[in-house]
N, CA, C and O atoms as CSV, one atom per row, in Angstrom:
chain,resi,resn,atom,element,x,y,z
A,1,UNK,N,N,42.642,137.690,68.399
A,1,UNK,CA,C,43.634,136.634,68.499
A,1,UNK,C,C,44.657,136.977,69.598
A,1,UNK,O,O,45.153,136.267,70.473
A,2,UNK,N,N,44.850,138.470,69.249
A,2,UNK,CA,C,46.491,138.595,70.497
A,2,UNK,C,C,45.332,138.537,71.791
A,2,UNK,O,O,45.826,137.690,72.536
A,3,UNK,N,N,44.502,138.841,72.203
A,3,UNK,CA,C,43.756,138.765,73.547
A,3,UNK,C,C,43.605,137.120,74.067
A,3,UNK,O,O,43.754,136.548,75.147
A,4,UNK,N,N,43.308,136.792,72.978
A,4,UNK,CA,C,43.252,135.104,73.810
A,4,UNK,C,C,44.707,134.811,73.759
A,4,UNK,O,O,44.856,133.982,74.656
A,5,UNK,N,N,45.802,135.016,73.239
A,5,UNK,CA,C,46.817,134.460,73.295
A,5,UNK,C,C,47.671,134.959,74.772
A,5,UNK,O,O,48.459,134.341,75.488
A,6,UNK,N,N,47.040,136.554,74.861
A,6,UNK,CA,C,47.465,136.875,76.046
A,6,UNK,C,C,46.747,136.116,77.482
A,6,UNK,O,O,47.132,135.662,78.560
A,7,UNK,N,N,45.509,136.301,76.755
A,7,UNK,CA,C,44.338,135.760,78.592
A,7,UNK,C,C,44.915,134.437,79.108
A,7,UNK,O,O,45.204,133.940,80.197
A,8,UNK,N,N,44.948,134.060,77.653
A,8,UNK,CA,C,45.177,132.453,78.198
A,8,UNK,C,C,46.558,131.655,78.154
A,8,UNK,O,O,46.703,130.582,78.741
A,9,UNK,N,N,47.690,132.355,77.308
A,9,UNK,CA,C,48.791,131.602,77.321
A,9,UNK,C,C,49.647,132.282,78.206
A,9,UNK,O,O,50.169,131.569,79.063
A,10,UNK,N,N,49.970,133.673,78.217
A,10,UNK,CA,C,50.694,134.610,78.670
A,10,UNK,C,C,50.538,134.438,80.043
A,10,UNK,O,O,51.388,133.764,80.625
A,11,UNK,N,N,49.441,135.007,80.787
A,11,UNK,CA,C,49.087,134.715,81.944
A,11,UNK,C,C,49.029,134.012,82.519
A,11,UNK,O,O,49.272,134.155,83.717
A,12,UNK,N,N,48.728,133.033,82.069
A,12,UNK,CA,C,48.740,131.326,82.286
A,12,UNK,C,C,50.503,131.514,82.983
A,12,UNK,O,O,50.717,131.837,84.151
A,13,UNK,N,N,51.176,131.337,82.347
A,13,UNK,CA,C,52.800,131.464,82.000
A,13,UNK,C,C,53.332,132.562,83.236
A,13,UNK,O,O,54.332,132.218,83.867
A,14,UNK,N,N,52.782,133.653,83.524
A,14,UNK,CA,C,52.657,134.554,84.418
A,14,UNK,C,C,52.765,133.976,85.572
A,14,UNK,O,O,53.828,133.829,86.175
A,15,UNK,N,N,51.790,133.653,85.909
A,15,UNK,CA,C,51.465,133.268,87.088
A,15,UNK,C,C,51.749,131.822,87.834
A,15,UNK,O,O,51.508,131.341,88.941
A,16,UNK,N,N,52.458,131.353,86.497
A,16,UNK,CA,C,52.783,129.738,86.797
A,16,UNK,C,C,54.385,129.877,87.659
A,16,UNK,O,O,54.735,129.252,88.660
A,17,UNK,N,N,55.349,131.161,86.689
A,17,UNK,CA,C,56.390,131.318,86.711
A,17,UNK,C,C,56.686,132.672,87.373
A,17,UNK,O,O,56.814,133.648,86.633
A,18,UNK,N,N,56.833,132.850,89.004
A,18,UNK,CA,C,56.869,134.727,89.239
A,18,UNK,C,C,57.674,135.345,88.641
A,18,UNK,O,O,57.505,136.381,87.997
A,19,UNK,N,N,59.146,134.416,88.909
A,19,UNK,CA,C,60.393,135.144,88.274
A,19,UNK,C,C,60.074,135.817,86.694
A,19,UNK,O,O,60.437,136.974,86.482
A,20,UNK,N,N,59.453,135.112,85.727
A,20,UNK,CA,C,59.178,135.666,84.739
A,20,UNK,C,C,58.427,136.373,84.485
A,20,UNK,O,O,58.235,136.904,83.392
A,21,UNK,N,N,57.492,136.595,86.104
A,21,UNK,CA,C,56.508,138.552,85.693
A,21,UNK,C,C,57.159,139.001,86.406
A,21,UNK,O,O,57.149,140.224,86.262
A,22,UNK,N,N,58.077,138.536,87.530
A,22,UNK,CA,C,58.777,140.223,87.602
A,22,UNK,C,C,59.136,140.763,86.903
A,22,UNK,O,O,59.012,141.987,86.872
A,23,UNK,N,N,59.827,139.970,85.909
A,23,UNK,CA,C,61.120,140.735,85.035
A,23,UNK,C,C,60.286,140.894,83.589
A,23,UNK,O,O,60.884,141.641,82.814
A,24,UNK,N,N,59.023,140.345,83.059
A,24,UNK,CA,C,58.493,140.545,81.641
A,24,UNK,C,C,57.542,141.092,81.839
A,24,UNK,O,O,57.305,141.751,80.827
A,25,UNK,N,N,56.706,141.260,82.651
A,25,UNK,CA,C,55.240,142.138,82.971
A,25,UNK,C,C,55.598,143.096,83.384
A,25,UNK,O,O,56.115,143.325,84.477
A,26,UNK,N,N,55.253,144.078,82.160
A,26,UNK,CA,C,55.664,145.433,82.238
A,26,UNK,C,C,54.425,146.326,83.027
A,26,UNK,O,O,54.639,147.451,83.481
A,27,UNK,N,N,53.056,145.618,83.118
A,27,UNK,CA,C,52.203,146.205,83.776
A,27,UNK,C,C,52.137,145.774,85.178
A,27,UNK,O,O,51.346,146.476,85.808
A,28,UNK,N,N,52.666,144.911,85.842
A,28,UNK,CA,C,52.819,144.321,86.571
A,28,UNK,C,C,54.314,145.022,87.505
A,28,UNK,O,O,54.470,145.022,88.726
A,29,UNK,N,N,55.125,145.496,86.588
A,29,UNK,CA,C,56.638,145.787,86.976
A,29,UNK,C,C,56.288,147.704,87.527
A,29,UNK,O,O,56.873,148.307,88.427
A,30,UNK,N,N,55.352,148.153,86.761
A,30,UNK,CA,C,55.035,149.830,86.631
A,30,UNK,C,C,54.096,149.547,87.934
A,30,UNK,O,O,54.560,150.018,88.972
A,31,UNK,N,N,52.947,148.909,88.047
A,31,UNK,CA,C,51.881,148.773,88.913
A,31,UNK,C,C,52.723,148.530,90.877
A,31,UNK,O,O,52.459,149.173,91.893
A,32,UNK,N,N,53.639,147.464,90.700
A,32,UNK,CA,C,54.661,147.278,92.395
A,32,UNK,C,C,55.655,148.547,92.237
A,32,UNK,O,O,56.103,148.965,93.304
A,33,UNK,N,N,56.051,149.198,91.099
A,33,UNK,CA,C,56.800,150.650,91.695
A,33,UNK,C,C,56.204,151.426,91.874
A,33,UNK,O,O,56.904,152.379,92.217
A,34,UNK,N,N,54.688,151.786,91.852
A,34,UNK,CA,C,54.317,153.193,91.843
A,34,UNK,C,C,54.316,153.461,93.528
A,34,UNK,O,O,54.040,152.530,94.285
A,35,UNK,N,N,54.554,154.434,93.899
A,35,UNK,CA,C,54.558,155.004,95.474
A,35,UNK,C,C,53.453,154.875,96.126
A,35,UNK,O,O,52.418,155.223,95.557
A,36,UNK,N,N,53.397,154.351,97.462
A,36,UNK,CA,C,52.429,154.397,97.843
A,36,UNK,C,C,51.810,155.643,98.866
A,36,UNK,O,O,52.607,156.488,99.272
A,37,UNK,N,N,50.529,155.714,99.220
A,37,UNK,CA,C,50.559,157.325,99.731
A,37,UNK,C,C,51.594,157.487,100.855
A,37,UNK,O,O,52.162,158.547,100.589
A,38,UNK,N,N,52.156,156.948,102.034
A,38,UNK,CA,C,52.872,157.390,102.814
A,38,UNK,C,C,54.087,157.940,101.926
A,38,UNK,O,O,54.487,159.088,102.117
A,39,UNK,N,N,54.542,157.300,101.170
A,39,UNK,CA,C,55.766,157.767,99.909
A,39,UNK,C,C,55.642,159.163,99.478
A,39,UNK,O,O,56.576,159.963,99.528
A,40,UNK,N,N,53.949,159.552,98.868
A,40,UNK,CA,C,53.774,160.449,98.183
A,40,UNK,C,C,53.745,161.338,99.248
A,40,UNK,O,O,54.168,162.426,98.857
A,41,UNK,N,N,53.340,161.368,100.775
A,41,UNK,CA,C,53.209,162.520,101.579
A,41,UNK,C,C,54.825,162.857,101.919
A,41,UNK,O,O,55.397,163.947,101.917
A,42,UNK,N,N,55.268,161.713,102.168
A,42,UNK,CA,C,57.090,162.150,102.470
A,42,UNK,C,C,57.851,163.215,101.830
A,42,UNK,O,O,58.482,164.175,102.272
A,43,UNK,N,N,57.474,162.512,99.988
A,43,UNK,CA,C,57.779,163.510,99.048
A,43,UNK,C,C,57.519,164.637,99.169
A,43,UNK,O,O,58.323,165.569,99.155
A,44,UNK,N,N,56.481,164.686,99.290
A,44,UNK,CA,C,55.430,166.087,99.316
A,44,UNK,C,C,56.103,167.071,100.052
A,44,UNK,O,O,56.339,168.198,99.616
A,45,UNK,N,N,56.534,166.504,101.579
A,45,UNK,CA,C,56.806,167.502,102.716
A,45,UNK,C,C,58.447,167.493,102.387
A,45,UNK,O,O,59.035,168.499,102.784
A,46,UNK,N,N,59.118,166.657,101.829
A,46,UNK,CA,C,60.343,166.868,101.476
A,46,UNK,C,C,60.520,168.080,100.696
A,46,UNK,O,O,61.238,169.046,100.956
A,47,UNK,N,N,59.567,167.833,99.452
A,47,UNK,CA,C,60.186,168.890,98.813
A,47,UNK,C,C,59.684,170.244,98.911
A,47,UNK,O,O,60.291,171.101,98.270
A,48,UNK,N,N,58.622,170.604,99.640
A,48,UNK,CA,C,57.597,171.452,100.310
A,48,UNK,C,C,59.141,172.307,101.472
A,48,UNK,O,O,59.381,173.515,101.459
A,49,UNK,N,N,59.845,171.365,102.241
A,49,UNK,CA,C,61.054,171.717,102.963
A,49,UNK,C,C,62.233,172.122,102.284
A,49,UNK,O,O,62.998,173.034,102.598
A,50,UNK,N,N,62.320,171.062,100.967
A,50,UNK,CA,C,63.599,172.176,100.399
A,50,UNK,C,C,62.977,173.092,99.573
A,50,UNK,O,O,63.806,174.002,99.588
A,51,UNK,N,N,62.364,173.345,99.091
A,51,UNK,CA,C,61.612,174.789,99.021
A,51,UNK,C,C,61.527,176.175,99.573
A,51,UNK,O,O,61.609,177.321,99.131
A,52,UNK,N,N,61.338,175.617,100.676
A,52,UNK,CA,C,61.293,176.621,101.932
A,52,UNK,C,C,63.169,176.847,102.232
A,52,UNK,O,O,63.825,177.883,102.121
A,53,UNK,N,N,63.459,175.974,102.484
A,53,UNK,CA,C,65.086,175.687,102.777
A,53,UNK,C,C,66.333,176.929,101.615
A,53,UNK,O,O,67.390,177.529,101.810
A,54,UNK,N,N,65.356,176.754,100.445
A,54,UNK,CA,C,66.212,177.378,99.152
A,54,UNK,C,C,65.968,178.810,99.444
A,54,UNK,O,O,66.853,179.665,99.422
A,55,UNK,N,N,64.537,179.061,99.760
A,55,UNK,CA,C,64.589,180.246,99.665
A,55,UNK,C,C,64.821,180.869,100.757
A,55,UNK,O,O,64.881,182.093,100.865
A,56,UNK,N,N,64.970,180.032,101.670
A,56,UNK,CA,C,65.955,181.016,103.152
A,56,UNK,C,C,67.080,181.475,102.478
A,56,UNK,O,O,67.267,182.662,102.211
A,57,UNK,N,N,68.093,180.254,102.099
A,57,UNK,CA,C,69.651,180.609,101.647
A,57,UNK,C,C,69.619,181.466,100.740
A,57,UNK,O,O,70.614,182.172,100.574
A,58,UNK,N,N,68.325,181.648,99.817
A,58,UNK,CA,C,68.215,183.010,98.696
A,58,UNK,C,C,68.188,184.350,99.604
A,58,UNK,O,O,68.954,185.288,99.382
A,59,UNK,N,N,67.315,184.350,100.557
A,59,UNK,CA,C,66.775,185.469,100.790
A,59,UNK,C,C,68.267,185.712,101.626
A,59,UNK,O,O,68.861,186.789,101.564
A,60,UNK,N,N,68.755,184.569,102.393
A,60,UNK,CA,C,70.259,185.342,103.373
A,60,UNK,C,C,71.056,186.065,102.520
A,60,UNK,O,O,71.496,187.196,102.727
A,61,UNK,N,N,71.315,185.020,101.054
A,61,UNK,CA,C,72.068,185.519,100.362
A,61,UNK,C,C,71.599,186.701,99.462
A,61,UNK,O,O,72.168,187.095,98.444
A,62,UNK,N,N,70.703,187.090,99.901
A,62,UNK,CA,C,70.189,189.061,98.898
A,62,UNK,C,C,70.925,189.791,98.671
A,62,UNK,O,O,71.113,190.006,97.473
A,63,UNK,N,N,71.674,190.505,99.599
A,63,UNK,CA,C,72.306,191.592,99.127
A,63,UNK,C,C,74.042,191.345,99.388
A,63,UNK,O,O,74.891,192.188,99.679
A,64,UNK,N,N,74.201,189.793,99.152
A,64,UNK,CA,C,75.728,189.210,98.529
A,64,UNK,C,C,75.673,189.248,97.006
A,64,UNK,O,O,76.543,189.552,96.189
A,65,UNK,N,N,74.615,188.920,96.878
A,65,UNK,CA,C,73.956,188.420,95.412
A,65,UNK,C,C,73.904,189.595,94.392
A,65,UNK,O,O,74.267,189.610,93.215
A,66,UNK,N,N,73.327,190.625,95.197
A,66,UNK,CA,C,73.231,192.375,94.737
A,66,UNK,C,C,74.415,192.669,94.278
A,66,UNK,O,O,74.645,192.834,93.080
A,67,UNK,N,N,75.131,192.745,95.047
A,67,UNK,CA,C,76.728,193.272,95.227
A,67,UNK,C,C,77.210,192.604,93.905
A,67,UNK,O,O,77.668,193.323,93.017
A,68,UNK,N,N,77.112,191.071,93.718
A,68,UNK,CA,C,77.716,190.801,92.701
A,68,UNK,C,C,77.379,191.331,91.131
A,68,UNK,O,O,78.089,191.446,90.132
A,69,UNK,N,N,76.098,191.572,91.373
A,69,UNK,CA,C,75.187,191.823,90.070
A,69,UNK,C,C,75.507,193.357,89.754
A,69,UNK,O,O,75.292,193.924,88.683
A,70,UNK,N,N,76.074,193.918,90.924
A,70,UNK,CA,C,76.258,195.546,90.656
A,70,UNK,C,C,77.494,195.548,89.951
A,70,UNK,O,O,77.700,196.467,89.159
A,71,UNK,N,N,78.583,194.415,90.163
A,71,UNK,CA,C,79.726,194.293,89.912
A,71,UNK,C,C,79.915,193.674,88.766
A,71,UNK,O,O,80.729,194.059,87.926
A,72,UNK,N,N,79.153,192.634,88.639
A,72,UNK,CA,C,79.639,192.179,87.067
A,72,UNK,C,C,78.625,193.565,85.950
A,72,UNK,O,O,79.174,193.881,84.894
A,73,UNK,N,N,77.380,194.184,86.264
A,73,UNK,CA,C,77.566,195.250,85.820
A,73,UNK,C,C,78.561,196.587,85.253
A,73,UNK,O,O,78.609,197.112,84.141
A,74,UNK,N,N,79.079,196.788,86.126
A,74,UNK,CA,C,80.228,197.710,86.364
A,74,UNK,C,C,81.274,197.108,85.221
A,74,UNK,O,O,81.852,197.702,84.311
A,75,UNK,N,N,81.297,195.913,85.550
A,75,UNK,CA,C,82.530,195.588,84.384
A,75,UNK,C,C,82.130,195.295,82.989
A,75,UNK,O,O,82.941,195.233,82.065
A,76,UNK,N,N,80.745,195.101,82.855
A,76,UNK,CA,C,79.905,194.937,81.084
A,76,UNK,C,C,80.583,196.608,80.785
A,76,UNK,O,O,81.440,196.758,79.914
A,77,UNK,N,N,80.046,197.857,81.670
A,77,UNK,CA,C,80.153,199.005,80.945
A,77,UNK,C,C,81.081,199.592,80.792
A,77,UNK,O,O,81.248,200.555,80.044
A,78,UNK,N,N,81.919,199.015,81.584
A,78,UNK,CA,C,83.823,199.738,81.528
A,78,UNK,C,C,84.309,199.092,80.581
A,78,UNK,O,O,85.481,199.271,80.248
């Protein structure tokens, strides 16, 4: 019953009215946001770059980072 009510009234209704599948067709609303591949490679190399990016500023920051860790040490045992 819900299948014919969907095939044939819903859709019907869908497609008669866009404004009302943009905003009520939830498969329809998930299906126009998903990324398309140029999106997914952007991402990709974006975050592939801050990746790389983080662990420069880690690795500059090594032995600032040390220093601190020796220091809040020092003060756990005193």
């Amino acid at each position: 019953v819900y299948a014919g009510i969907k095939f044939f009234i819903i859709d019907f209704m869908f497609k008669s009215c866009p404004k009302l599948r943009d905003k009520y067709d939830t498969p329809y609303i998930v299906w126009n946001s998903l990324p398309t591949d140029p999106q997914l490679k952007e991402r990709t190399n974006a975050t592939v770059s801050r990746r790389v990016s983080g662990l420069n500023r880690l690795f500059s920051l090594g032995p600032f980072l040390n220093r601190l860790n020796l220091k809040a040490a020092c003060h756990v045992t005193v």
